[in-house]
C-alpha positions in Angstrom: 29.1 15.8 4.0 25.5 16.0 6.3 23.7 14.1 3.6 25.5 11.3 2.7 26.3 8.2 5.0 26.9 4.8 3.2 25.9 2.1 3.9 29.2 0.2 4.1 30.4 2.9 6.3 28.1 2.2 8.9 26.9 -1.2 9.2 30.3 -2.6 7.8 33.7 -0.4 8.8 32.0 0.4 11.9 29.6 -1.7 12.5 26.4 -1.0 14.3 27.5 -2.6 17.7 31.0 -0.9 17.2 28.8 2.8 17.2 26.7 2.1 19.7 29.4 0.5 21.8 31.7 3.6 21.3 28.9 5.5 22.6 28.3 4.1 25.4 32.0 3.8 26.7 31.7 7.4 26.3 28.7 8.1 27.7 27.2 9.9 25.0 24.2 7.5 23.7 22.7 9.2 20.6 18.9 8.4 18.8 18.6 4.8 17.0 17.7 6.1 13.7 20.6 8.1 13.4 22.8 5.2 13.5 20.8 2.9 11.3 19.7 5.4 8.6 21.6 6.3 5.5 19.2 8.8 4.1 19.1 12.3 4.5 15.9 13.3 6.6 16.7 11.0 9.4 20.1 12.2 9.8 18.7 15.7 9.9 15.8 14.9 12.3 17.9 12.8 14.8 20.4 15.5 14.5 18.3 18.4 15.7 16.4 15.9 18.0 20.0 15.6 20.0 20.7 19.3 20.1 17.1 20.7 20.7 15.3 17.8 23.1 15.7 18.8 26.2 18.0 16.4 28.9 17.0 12.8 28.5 18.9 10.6 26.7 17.3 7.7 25.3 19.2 4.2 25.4 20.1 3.4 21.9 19.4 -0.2 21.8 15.7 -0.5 21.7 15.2 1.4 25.4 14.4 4.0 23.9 12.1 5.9 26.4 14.4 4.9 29.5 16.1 7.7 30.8 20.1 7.0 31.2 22.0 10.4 32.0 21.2 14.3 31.7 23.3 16.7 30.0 23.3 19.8 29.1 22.4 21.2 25.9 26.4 21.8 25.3 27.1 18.3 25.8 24.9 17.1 23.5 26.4 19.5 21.1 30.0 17.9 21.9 28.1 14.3 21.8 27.1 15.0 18.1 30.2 16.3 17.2 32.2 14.0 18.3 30.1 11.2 16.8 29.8 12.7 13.3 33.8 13.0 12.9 33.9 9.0 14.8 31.6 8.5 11.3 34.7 10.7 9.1 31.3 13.0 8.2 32.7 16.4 9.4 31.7 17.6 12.5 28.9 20.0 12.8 29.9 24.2 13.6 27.8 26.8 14.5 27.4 27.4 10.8 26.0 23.7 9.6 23.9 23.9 13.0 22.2 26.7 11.7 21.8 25.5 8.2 20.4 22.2 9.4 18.4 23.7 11.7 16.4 26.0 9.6 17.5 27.6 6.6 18.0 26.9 3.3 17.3 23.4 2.3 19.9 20.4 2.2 21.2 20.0 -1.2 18.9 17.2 -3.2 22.2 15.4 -4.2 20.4 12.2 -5.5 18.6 14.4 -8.5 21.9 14.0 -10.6 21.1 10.3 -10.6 17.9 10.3 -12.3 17.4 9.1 -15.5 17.6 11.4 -18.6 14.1 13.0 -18.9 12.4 12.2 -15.1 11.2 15.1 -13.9 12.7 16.6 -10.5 8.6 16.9 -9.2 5.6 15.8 -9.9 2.2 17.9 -9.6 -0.4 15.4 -7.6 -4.0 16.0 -8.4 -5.8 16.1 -5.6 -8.5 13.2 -6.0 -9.4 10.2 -4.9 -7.4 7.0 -6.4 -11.0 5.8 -8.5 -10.0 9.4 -10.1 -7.6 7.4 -12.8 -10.5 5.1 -13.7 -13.1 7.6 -14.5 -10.7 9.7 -17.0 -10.0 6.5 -18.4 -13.2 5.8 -19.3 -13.9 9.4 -21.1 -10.3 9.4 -22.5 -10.8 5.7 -23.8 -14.1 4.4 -23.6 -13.7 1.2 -25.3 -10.0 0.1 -25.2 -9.4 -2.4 -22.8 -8.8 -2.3 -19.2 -8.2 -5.7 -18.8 -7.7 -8.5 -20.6 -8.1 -12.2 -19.1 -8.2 -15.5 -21.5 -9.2 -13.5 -24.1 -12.1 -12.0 -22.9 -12.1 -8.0 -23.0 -13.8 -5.5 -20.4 -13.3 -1.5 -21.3 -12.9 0.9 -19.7 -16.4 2.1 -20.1 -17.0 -0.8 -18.9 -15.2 -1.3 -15.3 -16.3 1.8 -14.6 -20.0 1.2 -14.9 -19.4 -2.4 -13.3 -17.8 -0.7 -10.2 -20.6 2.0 -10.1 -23.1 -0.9 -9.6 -21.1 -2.7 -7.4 -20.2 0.5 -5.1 -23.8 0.7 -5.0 -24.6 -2.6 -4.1 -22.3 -2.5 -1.0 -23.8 0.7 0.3 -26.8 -0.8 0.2 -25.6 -3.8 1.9 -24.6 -1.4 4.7 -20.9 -0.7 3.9 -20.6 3.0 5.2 -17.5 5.3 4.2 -14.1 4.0 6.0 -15.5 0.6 6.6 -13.1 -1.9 5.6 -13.9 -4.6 2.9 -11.9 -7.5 2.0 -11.0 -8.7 -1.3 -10.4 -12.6 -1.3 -9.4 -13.5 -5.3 -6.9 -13.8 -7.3 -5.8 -12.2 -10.6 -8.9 -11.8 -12.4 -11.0 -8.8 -13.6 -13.1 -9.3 -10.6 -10.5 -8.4 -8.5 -10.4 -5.0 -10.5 -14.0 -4.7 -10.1 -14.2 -5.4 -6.4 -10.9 -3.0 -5.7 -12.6 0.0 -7.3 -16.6 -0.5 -5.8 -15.1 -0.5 -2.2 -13.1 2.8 -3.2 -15.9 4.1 -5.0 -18.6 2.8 -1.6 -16.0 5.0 0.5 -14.6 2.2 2.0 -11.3 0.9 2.6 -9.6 -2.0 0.4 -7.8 -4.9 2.2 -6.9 -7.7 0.3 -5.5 -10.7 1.2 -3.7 -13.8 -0.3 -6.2 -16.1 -2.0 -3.4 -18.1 -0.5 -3.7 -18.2 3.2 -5.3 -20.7 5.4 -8.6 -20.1 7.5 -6.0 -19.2 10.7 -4.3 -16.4 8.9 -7.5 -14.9 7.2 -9.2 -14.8 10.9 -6.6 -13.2 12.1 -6.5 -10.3 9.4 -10.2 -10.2 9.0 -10.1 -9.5 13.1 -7.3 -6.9 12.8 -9.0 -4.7 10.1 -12.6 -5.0 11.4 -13.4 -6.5 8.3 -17.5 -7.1 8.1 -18.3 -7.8 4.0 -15.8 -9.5 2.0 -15.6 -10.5 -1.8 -14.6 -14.1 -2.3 -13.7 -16.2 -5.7 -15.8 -19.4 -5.5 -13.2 -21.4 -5.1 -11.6 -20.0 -1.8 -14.8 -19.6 -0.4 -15.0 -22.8 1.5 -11.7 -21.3 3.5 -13.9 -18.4 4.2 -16.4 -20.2 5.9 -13.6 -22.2 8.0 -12.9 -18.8 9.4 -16.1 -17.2 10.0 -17.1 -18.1 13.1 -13.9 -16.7 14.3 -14.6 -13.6 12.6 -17.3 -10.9 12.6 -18.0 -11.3 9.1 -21.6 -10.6 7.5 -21.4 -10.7 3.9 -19.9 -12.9 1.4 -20.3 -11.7 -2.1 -18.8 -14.6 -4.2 -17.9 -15.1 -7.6 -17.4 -17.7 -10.1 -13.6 -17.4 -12.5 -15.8 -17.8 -15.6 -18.0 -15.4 -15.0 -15.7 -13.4 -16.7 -14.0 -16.1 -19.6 -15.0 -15.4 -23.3 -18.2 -17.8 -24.1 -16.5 -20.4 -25.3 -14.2 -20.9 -22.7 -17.1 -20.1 -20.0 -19.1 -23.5 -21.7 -15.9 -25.9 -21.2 -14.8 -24.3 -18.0 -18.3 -25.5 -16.9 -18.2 -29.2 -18.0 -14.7 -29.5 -17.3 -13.0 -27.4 -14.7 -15.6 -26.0 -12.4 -16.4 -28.9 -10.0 -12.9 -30.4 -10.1 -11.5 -27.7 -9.8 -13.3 -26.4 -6.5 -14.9 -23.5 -8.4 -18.7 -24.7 -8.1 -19.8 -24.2 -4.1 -22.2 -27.5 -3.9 -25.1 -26.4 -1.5 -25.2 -23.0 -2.4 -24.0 -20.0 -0.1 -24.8 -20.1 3.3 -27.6 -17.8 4.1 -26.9 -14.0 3.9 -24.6 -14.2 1.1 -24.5 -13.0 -2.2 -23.4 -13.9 -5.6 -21.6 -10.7 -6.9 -23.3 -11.8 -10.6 -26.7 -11.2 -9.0 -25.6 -7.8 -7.6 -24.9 -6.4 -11.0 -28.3 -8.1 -12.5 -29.8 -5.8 -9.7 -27.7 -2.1 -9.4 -27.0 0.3 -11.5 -24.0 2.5 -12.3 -26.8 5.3 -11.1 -26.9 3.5 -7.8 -24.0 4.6 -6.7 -23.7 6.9 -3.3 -22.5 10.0 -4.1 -19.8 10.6 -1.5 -17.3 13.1 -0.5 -14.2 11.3 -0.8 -11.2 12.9 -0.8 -7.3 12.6 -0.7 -6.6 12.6 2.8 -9.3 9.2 3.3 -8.1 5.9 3.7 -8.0 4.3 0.8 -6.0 1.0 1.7 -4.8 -1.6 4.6 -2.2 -3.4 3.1 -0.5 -5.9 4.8 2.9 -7.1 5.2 4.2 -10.7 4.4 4.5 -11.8 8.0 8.6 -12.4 7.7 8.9 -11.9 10.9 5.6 -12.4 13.0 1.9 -11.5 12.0 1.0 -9.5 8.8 0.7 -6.0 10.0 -1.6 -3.7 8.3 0.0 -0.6 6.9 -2.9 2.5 6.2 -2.2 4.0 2.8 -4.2 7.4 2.2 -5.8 8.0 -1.5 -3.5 10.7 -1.6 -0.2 8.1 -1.0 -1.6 5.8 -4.1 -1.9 8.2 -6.5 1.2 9.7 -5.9 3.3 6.5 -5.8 1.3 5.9 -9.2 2.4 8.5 -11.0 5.5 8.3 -9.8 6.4 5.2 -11.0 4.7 7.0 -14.4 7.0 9.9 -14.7 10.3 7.4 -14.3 8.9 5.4 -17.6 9.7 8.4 -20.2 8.7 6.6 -23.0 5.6 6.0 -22.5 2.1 6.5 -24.9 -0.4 7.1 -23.4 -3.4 4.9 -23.9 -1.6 2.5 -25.9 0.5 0.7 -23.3 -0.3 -2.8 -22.0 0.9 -4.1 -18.0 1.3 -8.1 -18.0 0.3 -8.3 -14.5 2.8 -11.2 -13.4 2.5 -10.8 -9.8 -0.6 -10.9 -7.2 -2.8 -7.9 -7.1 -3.1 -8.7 -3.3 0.4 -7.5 -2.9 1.5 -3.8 -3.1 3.8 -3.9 -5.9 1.2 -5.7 -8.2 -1.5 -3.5 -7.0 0.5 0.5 -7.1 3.2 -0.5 -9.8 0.8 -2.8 -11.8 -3.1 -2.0 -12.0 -3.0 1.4 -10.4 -0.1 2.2 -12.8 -1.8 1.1 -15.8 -5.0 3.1 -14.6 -2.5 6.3 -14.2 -1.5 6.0 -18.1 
């Protein structure tokens, strides 16, 4: 009965208002999350939070630091009771107090739901996200790790390519935790460019290839963003934005830079300029073609860095729904695990020989974790 609170019970029979309401008529005003949470931590945390916290009671809706009435630590006990059996859970005794409070753990009801063969836990290894890459490349050296219009790069390949590249931006100046944005689209460069930052120390924040010179400003500002890699065809929205933005660097490069030959040769004469892909002028002075940083670096030019799981790894940023994108700070550690965990629900799986049809952006989360990162993990 302490872990399970549906969602139609609450926000439906009840109603939020109704709870809260009931509350306050009775003077008992109880923590937010408890109300609006149907999982099993925050019942317990809000729980203990009421019975242990001292005497303030924080107003439930959105007040939450404004003192409203002091009671004793009896009366919260009464307070919880009574709103647990208003919820038909049962109300808490001196026995589930102490079990929730400290003993043995809460029964993981949701592990009968699995699906046949997912294992209960996973063991994490504790690395750095680039950590799937590199045992790609000595597990499979020359399969593919991606495929785009054809044109193949291994394993073995990215690998060395994002070496170089880390290199490169360390020597540009990017320093461990700096954060570098990643301006492209679907495209191996993207791949390349994710990696080098991680493998440079710093910290990946890609945007929507999508969003207009205002919204780029505004998270270039937010994340303290200073070198940025650009497709040549959005980098004329970069340079709208720059001088509203601390940006240095701009390492740009071109979609068929990585096209098989063929296609490359009629991209050129056909596509390129209409398309906006060829930057007439050249780059403004400072930047870089990334094509010329790999002529230059080597895979042995990359810093050798201590880089563990508990480093930022990513800013990712949240679709603005309601306001401005927000930045969200993702640890190595949090990657790798959501990675595999998305891994060990997909029980069929061969390793080495699967293939991801990466139908949504790599900018966002889900493409990035349960896409590329997920396809690196197996």
């Amino acid at each position: 009965p302490y872990t399970k609170i549906s969602n139609h019970m609450i926000l439906q029979e009840k109603g939020e208002n109704a709870i809260v309401n009931w509350l306050k008529d009775k003077n008992y005003l109880i923590s937010y999350s408890i109300i609006t949470s149907y999982g099993h931590l925050p019942l317990k945390a809000s729980y203990i939070d009421l019975v242990n916290s001292g005497s303030t009671i924080r107003q439930v809706n959105g007040y939450r630091n404004k003192a409203m009435h002091h009671l004793r630590k009896r009366e919260y006990q009464k307070a919880a009771s009574m709103f647990l059996k208003q919820i038909e859970l049962n109300p808490f005794d001196k026995k589930s107090i102490e079990y929730l409070g400290g003993g043995s753990p809460m029964e993981q009801v949701w592990l009968k739901n699995y699906d046949e063969g997912v294992p209960h836990s996973v063991e994490y290894p504790q690395k750095p996200l680039f950590h799937f890459l590199e045992e790609a490349a000595k597990k499979y050296p020359d399969k593919a790790c991606t495929i785009f219009k054809g044109a193949k790069v291994s394993y073995k390949e990215m690998d060395e390519i994002s070496d170089a590249l880390a290199g490169a931006l360390a020597d540009i100046g990017v320093k461990k935790g700096d954060r570098v944005g990643v301006f492209m689209p679907n495209t191996p460069q993207f791949v390349m460019a994710y990696y080098a930052v991680l493998k440079a120390g710093g910290v990946v924040v890609a945007s929507n290839p999508l969003y207009t010179a205002t919204e780029i400003a505004h998270q270039a500002n937010d994340a303290g963003i200073e070198v940025m890699l650009v497709m040549s065809n959005f980098y004329e929205t970069i340079q709208s934005a720059r001088d509203k933005t601390k940006l240095k660097t701009v390492i740009v490069t071109n979609l068929k830079e990585t096209l098989p030959a063929l296609t490359r040769v009629l991209f050129t004469l056909a596509v390129e300029k209409k398309g906006g892909h060829r930057i007439e002028g050249g780059l403004a002075e400072g930047d870089i073609w990334m094509q010329d940083l790999l002529a230059k670096y080597k895979p042995s030019d990359r810093p050798r860095l201590e880089i563990g799981p508990d480093d930022p790894c990513l800013f990712q940023y949240s679709g603005g729904t309601t306001g401005v994108p927000k930045g969200a700070v993702a640890l190595h550690r949090n990657i790798v695990a959501n990675s595999l965990q998305i891994s060990s629900w997909m029980t069929d799986l061969e390793e080495g020989e699967e293939v991801v049809l990466m139908g949504i952006p790599l900018f966002h989360v889900y493409g990035m974790v349960a896409g590329m990162n997920f396809g690196f993990a197996n």
